[in-house]
Gaussian input, Z-matrix of N, CA and C with variables (Angstrom, degrees):
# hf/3-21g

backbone

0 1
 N
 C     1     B1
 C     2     B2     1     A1
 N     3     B3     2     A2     1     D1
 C     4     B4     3     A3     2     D2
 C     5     B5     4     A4     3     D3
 N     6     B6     5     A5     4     D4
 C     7     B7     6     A6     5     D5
 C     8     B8     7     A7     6     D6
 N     9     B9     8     A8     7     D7
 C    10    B10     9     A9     8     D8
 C    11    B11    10    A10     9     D9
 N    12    B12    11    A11    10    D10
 C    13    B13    12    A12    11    D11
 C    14    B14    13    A13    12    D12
 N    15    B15    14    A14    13    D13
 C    16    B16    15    A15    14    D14
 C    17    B17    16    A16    15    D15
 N    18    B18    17    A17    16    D16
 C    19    B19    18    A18    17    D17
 C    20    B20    19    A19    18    D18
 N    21    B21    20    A20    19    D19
 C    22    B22    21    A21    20    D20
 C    23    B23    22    A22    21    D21
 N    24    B24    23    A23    22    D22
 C    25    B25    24    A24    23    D23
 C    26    B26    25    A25    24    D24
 N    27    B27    26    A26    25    D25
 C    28    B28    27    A27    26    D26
 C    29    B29    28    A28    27    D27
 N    30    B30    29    A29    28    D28
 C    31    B31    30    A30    29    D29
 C    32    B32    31    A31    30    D30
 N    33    B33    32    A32    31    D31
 C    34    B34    33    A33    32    D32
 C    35    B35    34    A34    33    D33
 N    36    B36    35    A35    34    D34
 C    37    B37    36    A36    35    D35
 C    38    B38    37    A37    36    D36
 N    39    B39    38    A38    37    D37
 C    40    B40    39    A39    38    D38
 C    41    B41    40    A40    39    D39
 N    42    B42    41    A41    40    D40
 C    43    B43    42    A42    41    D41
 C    44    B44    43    A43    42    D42
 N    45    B45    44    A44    43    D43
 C    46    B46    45    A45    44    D44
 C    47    B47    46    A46    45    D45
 N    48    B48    47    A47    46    D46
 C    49    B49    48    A48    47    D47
 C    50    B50    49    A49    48    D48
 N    51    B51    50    A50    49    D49
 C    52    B52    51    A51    50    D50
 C    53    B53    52    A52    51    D51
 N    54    B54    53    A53    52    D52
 C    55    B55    54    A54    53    D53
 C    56    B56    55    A55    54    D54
 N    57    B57    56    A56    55    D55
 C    58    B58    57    A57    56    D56
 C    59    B59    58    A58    57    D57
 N    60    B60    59    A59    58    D58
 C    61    B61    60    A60    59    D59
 C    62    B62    61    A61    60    D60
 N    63    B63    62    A62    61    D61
 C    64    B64    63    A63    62    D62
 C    65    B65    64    A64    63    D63
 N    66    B66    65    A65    64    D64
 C    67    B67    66    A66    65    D65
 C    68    B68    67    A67    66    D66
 N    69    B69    68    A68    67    D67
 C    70    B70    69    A69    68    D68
 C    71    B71    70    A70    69    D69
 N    72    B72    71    A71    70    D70
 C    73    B73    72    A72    71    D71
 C    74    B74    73    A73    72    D72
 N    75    B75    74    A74    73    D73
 C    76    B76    75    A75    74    D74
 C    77    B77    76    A76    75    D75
 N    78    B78    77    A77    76    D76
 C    79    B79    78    A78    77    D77
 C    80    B80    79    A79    78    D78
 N    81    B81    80    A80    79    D79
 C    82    B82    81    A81    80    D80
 C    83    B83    82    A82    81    D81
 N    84    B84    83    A83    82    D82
 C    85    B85    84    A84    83    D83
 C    86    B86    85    A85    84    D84
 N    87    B87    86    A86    85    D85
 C    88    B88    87    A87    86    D86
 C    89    B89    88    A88    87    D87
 N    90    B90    89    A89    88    D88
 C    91    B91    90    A90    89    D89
 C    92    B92    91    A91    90    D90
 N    93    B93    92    A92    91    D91
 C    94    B94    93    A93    92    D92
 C    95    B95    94    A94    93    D93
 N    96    B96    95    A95    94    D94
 C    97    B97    96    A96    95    D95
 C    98    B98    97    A97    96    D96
 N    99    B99    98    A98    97    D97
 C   100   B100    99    A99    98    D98
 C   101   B101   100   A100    99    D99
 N   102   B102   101   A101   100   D100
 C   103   B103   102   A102   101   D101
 C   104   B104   103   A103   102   D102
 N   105   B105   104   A104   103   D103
 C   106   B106   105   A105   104   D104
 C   107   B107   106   A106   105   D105
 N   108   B108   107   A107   106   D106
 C   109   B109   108   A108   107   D107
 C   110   B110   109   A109   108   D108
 N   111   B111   110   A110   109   D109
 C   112   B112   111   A111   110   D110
 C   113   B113   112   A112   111   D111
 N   114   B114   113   A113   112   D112
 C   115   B115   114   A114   113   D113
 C   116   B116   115   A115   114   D114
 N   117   B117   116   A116   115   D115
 C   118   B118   117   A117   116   D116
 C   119   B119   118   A118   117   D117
 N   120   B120   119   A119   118   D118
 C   121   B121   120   A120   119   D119
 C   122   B122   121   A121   120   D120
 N   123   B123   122   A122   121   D121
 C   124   B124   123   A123   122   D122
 C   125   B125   124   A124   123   D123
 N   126   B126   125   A125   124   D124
 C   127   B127   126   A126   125   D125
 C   128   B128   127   A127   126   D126
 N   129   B129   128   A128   127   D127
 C   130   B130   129   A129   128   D128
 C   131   B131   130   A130   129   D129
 N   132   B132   131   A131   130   D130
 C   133   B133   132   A132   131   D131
 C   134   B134   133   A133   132   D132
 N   135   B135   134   A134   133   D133
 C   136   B136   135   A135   134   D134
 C   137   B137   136   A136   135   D135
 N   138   B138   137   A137   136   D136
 C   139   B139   138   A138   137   D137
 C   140   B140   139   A139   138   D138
 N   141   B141   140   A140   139   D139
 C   142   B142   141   A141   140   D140
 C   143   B143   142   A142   141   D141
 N   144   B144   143   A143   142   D142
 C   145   B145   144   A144   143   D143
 C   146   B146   145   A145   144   D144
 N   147   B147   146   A146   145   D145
 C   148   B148   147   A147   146   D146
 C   149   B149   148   A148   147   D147
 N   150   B150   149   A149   148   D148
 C   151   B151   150   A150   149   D149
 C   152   B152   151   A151   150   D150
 N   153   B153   152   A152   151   D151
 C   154   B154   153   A153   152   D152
 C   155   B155   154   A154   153   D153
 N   156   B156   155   A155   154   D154
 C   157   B157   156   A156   155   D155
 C   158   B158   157   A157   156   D156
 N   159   B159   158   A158   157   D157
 C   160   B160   159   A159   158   D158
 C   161   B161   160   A160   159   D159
 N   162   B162   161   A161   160   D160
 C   163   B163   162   A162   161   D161
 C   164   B164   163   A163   162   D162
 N   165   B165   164   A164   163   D163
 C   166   B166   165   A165   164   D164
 C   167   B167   166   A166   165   D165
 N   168   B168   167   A167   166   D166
 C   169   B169   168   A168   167   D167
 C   170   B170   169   A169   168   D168
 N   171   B171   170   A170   169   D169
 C   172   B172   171   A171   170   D170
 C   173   B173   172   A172   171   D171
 N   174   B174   173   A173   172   D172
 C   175   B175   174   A174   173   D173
 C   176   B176   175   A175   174   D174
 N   177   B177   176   A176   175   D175
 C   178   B178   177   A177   176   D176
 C   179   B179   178   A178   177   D177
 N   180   B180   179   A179   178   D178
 C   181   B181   180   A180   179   D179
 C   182   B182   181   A181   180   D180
 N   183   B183   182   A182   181   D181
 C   184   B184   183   A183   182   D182
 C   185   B185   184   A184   183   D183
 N   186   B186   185   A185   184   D184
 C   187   B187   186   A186   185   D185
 C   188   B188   187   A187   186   D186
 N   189   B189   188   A188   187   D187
 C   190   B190   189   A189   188   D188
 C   191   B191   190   A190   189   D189
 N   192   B192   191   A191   190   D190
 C   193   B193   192   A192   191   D191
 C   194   B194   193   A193   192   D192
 N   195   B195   194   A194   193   D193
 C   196   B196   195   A195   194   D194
 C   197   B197   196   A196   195   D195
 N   198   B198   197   A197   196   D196
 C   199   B199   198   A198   197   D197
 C   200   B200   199   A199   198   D198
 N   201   B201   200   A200   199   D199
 C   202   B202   201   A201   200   D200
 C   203   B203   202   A202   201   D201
 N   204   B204   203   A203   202   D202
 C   205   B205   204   A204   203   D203
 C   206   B206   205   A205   204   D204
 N   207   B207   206   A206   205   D205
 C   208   B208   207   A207   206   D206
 C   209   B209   208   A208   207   D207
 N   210   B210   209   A209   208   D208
 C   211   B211   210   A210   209   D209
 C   212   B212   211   A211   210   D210
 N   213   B213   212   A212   211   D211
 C   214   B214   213   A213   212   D212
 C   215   B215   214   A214   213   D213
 N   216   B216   215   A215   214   D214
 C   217   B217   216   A216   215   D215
 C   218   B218   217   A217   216   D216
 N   219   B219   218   A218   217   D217
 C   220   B220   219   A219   218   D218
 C   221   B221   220   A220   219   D219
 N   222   B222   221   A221   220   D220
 C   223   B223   222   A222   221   D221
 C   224   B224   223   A223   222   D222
 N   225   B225   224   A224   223   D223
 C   226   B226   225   A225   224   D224
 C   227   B227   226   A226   225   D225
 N   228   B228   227   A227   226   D226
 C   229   B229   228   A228   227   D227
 C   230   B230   229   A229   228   D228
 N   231   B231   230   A230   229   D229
 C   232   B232   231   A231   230   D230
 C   233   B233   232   A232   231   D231
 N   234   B234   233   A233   232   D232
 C   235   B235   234   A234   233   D233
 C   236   B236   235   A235   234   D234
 N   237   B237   236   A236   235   D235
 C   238   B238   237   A237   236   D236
 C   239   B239   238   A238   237   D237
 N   240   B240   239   A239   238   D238
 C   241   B241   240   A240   239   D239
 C   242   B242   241   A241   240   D240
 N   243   B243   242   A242   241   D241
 C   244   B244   243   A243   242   D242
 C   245   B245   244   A244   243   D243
 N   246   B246   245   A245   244   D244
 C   247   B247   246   A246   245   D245
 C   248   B248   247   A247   246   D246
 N   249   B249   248   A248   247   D247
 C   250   B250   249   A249   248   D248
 C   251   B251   250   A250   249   D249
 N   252   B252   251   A251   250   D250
 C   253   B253   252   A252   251   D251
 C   254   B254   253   A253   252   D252
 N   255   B255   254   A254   253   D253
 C   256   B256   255   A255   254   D254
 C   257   B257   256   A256   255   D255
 N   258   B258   257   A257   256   D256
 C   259   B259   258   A258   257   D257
 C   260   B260   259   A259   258   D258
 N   261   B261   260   A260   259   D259
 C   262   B262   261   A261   260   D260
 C   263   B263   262   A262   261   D261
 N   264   B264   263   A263   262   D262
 C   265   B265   264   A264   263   D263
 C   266   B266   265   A265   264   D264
 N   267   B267   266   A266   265   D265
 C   268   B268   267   A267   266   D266
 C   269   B269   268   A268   267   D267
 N   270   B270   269   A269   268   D268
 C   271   B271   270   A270   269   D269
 C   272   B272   271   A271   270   D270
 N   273   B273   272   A272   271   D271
 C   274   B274   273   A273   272   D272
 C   275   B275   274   A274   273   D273
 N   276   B276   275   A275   274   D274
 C   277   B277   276   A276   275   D275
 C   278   B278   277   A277   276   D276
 N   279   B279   278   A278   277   D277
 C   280   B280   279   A279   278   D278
 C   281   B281   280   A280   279   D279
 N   282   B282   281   A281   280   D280
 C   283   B283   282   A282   281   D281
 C   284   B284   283   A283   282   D282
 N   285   B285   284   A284   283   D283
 C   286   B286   285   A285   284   D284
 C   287   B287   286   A286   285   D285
 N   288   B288   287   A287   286   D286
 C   289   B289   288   A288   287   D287
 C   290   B290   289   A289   288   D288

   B1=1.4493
   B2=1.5336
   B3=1.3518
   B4=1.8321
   B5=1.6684
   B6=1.2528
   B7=1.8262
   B8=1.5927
   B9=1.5291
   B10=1.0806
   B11=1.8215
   B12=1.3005
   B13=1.0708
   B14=1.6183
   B15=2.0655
   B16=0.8575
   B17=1.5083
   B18=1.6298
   B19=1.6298
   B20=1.4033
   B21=1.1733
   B22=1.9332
   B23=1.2369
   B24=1.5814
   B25=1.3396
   B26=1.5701
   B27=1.3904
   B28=1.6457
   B29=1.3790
   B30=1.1741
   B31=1.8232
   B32=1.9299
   B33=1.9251
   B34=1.7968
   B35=1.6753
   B36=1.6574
   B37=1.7425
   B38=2.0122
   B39=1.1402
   B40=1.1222
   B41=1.7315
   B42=1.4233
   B43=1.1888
   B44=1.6148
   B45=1.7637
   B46=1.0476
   B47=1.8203
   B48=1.2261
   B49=1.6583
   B50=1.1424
   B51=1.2931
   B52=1.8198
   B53=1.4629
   B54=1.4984
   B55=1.5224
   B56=1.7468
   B57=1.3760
   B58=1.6174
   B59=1.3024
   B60=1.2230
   B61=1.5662
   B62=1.9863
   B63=1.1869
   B64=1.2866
   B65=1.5636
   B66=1.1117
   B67=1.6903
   B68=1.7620
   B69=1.3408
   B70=1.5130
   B71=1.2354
   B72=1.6277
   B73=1.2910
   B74=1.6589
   B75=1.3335
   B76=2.1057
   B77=1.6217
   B78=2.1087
   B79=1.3600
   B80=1.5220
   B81=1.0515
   B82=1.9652
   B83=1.7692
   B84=1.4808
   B85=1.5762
   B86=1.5479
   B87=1.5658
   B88=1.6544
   B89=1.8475
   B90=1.7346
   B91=0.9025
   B92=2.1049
   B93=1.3257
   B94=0.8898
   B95=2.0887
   B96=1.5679
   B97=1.3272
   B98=1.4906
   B99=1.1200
   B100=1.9064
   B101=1.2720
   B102=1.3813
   B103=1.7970
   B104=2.0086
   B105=0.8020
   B106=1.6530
   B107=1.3439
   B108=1.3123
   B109=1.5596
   B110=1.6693
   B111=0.9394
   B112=1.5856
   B113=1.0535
   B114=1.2786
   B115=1.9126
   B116=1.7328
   B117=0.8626
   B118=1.7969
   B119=0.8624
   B120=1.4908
   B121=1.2733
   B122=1.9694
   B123=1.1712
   B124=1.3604
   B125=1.6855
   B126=1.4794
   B127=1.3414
   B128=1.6412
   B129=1.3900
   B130=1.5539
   B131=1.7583
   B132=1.3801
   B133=1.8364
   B134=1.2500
   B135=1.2147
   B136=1.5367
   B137=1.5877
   B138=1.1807
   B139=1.6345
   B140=1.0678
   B141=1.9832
   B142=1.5932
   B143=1.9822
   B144=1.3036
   B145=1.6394
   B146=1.6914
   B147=1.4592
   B148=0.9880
   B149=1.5531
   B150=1.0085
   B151=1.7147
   B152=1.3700
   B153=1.4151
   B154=1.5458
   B155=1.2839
   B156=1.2628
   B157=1.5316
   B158=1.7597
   B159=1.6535
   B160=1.4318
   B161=1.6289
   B162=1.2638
   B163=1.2805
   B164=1.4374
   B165=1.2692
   B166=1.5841
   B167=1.6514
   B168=1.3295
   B169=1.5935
   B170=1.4960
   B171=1.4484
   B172=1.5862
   B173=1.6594
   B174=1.3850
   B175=1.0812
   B176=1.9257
   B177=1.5920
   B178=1.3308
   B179=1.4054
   B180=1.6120
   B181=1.2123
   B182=2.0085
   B183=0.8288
   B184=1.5258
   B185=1.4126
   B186=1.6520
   B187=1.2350
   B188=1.6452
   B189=1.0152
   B190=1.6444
   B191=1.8687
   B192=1.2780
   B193=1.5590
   B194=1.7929
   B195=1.2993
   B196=1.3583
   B197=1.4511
   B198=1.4689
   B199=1.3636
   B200=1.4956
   B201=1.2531
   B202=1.7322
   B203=1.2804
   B204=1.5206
   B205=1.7297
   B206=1.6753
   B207=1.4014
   B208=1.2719
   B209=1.4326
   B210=1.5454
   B211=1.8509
   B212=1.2689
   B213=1.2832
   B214=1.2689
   B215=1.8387
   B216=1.2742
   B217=1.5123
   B218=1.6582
   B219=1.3935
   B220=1.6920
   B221=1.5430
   B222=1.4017
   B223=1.5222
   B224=1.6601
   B225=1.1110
   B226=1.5397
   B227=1.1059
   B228=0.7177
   B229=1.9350
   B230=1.3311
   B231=1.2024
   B232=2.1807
   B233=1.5817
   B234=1.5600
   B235=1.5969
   B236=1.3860
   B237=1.4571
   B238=1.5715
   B239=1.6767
   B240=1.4627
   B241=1.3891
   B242=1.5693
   B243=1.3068
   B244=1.4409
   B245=1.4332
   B246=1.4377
   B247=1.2007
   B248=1.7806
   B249=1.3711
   B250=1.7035
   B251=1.6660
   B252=1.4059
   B253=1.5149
   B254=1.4940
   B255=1.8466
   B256=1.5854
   B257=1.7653
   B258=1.2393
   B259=1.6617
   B260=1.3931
   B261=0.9464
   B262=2.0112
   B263=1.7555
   B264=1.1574
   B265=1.7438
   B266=1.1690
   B267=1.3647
   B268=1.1042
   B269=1.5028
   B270=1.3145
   B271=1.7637
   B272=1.1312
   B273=0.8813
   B274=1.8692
   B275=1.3634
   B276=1.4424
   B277=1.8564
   B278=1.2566
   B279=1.4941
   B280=1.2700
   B281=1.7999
   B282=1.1013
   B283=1.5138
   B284=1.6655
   B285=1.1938
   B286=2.3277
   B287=1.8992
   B288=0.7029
   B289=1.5740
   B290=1.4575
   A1=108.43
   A2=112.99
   A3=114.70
   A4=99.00
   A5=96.79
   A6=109.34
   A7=110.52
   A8=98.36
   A9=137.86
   A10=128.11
   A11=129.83
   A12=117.92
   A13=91.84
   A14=120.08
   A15=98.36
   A16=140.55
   A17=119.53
   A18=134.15
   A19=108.53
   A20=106.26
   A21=124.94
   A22=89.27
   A23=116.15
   A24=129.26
   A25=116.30
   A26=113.84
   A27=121.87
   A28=120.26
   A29=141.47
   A30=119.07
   A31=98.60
   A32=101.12
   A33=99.42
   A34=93.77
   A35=94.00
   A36=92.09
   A37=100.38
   A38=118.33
   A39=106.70
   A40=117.70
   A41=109.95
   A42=113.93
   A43=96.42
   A44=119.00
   A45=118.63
   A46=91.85
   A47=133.53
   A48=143.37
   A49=129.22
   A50=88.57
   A51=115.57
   A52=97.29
   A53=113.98
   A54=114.28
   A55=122.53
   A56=90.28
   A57=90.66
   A58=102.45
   A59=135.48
   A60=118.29
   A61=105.39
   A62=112.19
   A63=126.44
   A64=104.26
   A65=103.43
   A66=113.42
   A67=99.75
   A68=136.39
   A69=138.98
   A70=98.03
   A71=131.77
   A72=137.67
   A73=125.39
   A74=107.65
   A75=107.99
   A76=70.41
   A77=78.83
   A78=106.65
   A79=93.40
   A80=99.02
   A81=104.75
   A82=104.08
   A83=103.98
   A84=102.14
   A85=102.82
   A86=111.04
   A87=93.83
   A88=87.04
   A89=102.08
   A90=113.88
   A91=118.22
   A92=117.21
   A93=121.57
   A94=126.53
   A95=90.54
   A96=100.40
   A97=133.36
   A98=94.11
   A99=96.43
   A100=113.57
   A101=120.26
   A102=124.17
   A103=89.22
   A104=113.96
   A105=97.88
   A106=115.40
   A107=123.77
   A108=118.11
   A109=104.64
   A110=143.17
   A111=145.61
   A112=101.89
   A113=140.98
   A114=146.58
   A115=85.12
   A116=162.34
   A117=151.13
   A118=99.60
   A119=143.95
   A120=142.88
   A121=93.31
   A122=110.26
   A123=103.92
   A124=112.45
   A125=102.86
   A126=97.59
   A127=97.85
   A128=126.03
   A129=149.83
   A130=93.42
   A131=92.04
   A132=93.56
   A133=106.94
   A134=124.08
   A135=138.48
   A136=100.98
   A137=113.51
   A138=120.75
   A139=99.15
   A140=93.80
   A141=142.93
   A142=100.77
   A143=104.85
   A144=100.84
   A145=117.23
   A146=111.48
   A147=117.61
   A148=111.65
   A149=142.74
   A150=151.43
   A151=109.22
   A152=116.65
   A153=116.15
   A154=103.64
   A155=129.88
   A156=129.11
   A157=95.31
   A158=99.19
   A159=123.65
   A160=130.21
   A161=149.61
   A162=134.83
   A163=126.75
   A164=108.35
   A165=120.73
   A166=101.46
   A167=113.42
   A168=121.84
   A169=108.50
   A170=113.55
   A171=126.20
   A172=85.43
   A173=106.05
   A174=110.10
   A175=115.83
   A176=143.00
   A177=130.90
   A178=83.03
   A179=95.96
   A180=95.52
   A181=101.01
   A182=127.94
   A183=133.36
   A184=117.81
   A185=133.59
   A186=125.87
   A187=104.13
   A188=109.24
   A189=103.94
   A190=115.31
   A191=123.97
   A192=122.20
   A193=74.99
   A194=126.36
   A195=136.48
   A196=113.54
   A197=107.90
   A198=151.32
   A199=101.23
   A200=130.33
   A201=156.53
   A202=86.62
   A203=114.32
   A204=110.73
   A205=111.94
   A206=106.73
   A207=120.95
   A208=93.60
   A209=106.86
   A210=123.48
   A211=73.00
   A212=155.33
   A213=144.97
   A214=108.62
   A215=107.63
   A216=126.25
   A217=104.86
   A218=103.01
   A219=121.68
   A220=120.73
   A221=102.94
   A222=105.77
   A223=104.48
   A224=130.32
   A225=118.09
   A226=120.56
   A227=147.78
   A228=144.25
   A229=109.92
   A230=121.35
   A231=108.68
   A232=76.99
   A233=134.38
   A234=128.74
   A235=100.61
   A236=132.15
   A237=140.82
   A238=108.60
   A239=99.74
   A240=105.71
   A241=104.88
   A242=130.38
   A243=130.79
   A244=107.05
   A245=119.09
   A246=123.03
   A247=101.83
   A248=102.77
   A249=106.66
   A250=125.63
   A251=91.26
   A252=127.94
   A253=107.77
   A254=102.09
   A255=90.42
   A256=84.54
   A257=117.04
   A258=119.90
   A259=116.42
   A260=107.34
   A261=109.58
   A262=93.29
   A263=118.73
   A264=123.46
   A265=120.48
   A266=131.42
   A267=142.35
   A268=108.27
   A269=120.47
   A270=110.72
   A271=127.14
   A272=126.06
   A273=121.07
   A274=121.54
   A275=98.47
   A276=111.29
   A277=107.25
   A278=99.31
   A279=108.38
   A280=104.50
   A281=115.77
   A282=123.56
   A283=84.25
   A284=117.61
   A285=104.82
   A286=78.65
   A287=138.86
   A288=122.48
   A289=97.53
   D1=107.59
   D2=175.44
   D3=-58.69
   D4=154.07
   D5=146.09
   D6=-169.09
   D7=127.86
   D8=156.84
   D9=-33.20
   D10=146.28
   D11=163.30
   D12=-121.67
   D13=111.11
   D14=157.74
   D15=-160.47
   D16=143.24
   D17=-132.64
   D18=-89.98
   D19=154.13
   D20=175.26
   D21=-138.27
   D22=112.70
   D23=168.12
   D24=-113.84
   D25=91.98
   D26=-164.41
   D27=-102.02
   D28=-135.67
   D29=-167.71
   D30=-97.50
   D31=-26.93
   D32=-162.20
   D33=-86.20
   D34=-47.66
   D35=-139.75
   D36=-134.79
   D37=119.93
   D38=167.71
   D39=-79.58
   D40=148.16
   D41=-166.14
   D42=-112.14
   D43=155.02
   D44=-153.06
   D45=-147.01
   D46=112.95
   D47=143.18
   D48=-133.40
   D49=146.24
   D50=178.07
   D51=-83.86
   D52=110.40
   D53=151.09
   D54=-86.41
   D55=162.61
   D56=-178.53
   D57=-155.38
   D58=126.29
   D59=165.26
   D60=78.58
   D61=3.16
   D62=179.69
   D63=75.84
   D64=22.52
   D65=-170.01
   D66=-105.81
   D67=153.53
   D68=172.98
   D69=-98.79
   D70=82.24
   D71=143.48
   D72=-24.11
   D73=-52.40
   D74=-174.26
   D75=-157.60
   D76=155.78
   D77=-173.07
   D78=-145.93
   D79=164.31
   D80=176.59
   D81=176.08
   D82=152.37
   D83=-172.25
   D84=-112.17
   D85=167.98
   D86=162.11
   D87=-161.85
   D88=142.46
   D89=-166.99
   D90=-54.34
   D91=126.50
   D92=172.10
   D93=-18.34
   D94=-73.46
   D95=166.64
   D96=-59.43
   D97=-20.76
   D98=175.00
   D99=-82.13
   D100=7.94
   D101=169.86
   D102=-60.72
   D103=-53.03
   D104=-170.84
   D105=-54.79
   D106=-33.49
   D107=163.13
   D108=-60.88
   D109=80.78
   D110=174.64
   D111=-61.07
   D112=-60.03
   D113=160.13
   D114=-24.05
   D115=-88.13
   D116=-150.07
   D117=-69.57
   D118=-73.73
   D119=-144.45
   D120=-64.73
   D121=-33.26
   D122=-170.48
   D123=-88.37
   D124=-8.61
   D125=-174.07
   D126=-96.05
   D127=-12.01
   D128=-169.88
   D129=-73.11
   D130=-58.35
   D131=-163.62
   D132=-70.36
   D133=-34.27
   D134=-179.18
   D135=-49.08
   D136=-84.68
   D137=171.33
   D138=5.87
   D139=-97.36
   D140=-163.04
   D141=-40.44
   D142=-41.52
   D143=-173.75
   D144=-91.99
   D145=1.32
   D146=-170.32
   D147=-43.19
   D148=146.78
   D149=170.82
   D150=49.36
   D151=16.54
   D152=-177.88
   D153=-87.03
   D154=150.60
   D155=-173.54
   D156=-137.54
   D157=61.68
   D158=131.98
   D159=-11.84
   D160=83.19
   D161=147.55
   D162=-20.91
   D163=-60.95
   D164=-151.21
   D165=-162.34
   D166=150.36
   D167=152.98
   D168=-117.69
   D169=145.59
   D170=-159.57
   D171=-135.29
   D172=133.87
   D173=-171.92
   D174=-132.67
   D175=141.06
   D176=170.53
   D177=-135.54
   D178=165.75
   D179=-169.33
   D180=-163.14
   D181=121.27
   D182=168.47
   D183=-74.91
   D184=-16.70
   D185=170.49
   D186=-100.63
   D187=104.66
   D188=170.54
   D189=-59.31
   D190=-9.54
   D191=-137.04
   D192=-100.74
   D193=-16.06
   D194=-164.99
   D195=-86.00
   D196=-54.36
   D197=-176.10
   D198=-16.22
   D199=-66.97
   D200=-175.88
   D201=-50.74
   D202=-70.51
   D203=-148.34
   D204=-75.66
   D205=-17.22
   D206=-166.66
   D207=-60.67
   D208=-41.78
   D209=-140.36
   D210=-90.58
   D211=-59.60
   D212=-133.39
   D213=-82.81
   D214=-26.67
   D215=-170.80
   D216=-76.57
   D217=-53.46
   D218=175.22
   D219=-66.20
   D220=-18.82
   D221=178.05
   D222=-86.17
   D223=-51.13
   D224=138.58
   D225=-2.45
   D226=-65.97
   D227=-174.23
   D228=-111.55
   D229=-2.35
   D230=178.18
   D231=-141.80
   D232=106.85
   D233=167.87
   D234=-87.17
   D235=128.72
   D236=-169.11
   D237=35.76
   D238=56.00
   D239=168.35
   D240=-149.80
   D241=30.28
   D242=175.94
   D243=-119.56
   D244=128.85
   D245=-165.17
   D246=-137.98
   D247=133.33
   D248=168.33
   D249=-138.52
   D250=130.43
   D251=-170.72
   D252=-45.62
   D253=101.88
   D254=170.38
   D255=118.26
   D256=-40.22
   D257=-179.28
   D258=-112.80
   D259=-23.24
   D260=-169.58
   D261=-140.67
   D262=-28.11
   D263=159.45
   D264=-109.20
   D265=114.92
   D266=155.64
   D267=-33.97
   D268=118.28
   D269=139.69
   D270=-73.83
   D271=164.43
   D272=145.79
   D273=-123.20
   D274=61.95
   D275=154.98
   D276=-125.43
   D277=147.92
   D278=-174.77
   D279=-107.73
   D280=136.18
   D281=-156.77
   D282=-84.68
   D283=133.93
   D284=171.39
   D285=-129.06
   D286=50.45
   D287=170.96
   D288=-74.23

C-alpha cells in the first residue's frame, strides 16, 4: 500500500496529509509563516511522520516566498522524492482569470 505525504500551502496555514489507498488517513495544519523557523517545521514533520513509510511528498502551494524553504525541509525526509504541482507536475488547467 503506497502513501504519500501530501501539502496545500496557502497565505494562513499550510495543510499537511498522509494519503493511502487515495484515501486521507491523518491530517494536521501548521501555520504558514513559521516555514521560516525550519527548526519547527522540521521538528513538526518528524513527530507527525514518525514510523510512516511514506513514498513521496507532493506539494502546491499559493505563497511562492515559502516555496524554497518548504522544498528544503521535505527534502530531508523524501531525498529526490519531493515533487510540486504546476513545477515538477504539469496541470492541465488553464488559469483565464
Amino acid at each position: 500500500m503506497k502513501k504519500i505525504l501530501a501539502i496545500d500551502a496557502g497565505n494562513t496555514s499550510i495543510s499537511f496529509g498522509i494519503i493511502s489507498s487515495g484515501r486521507v488517513c491523518r491530517r494536521w495544519n501548521f501555520p504558514t509563516c513559521g516555514v521560516k523557523d525550519k527548526q519547527g517545521l522540521f521538528r513538526l514533520l518528524k513527530e507527525k511522520l514518525w514510523e510512516q513509510k511514506l513514498e513521496a511528498a507532493v506539494f502546491c502551494s499559493v505563497v511562492p516566498t515559502v516555496d524554497a524553504d518548504l522544498r528544503k525541509t521535505l527534502i530531508r525526509f523524501f531525498p529526490g522524492r519531493v515533487f510540486q504541482l504546476g513545477n515538477d507536475i504539469s496541470v492541465p488547467i488553464v488559469n483565464r482569470y
